[in-house]
C-alpha positions in Angstrom: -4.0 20.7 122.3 -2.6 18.9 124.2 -5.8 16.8 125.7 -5.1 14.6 128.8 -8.1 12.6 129.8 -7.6 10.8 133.2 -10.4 7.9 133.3 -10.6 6.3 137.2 -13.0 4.4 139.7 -12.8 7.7 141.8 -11.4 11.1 141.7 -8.6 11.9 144.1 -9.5 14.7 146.9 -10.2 18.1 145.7 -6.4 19.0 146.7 -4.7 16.3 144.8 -6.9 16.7 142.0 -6.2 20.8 141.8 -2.5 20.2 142.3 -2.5 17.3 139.3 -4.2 19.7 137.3 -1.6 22.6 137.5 0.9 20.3 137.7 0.1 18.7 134.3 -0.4 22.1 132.5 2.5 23.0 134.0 4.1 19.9 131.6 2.2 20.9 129.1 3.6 24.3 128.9 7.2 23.6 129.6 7.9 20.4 127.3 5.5 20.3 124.8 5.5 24.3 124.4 1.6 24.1 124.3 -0.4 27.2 124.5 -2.1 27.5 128.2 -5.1 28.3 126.3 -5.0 25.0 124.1 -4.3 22.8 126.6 -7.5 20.2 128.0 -7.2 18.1 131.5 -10.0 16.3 132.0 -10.9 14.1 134.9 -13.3 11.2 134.4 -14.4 9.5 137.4 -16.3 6.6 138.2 -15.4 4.6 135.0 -15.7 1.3 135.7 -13.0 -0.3 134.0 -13.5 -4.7 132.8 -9.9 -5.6 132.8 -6.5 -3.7 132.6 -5.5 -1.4 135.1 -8.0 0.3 137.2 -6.2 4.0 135.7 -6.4 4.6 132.4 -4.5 8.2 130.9 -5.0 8.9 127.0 -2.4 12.0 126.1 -3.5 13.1 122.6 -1.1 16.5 120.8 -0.2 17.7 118.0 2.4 16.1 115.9 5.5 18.1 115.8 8.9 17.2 115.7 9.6 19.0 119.4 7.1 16.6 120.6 9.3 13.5 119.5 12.1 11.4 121.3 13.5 12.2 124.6 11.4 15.0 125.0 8.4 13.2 124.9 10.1 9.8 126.5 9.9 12.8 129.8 6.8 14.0 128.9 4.9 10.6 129.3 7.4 9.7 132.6 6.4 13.2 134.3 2.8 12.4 133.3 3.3 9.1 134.9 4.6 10.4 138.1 2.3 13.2 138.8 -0.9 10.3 138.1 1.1 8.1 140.7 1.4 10.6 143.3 -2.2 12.3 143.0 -3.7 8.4 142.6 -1.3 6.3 145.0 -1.2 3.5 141.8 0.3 3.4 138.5 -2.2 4.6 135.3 -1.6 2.6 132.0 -0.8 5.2 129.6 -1.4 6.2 125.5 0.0 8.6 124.3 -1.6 9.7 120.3 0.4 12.1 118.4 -2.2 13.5 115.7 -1.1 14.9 112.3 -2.1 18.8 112.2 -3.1 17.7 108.3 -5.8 15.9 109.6 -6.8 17.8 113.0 -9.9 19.9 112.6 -10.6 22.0 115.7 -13.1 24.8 116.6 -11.1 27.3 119.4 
């Protein structure tokens, strides 16, 4: 964990989309101090969303207390960024910090 689902009319070209995926682990790795091998990006085109913005990112980790505050304050405005750049619009964003007490996980 973390998971980072990216739900969108279309997917961005193949390029874009391969450079927001590495660049997201990337943020992954660096401020949240995930594991590269727990880490999920998912990409889930042609959701056809009724109202809201046509982007929609859901960022769900683990609760820690290195995942709190500034550090996630950048976390979520990196995440922002690199969804404006690969998209050309602004995503709506949630962000769901999950107790490990209640996180059950296979792998």
């Amino acid at each position: 964990m973390p998971v980072i689902k990216i739900f969108c009319p279309q997917a961005p070209a193949p390029a874009q989309a391969q450079q927001l995926g590495q660049t997201l682990h990337a943020l992954c790795r660096e401020l949240m101090h995930a594991q590269p091998d727990a880490i999920q990006v998912l990409l889930v085109p042609g959701t056809l969303m009724l109202g809201g913005q046509p982007l929609l990112v859901e960022a769900h980790y683990r609760d820690r207390p290195d995942r709190q505050g500034a550090v996630l304050t950048q976390f979520l405005q990196a995440l922002d960024a690199a969804v404006q750049q690969a998209f050309g619009q602004a995503p709506r964003i949630r962000s769901f910090a999950i107790d490990q007490a209640t996180l059950g996980a296979v792998r």
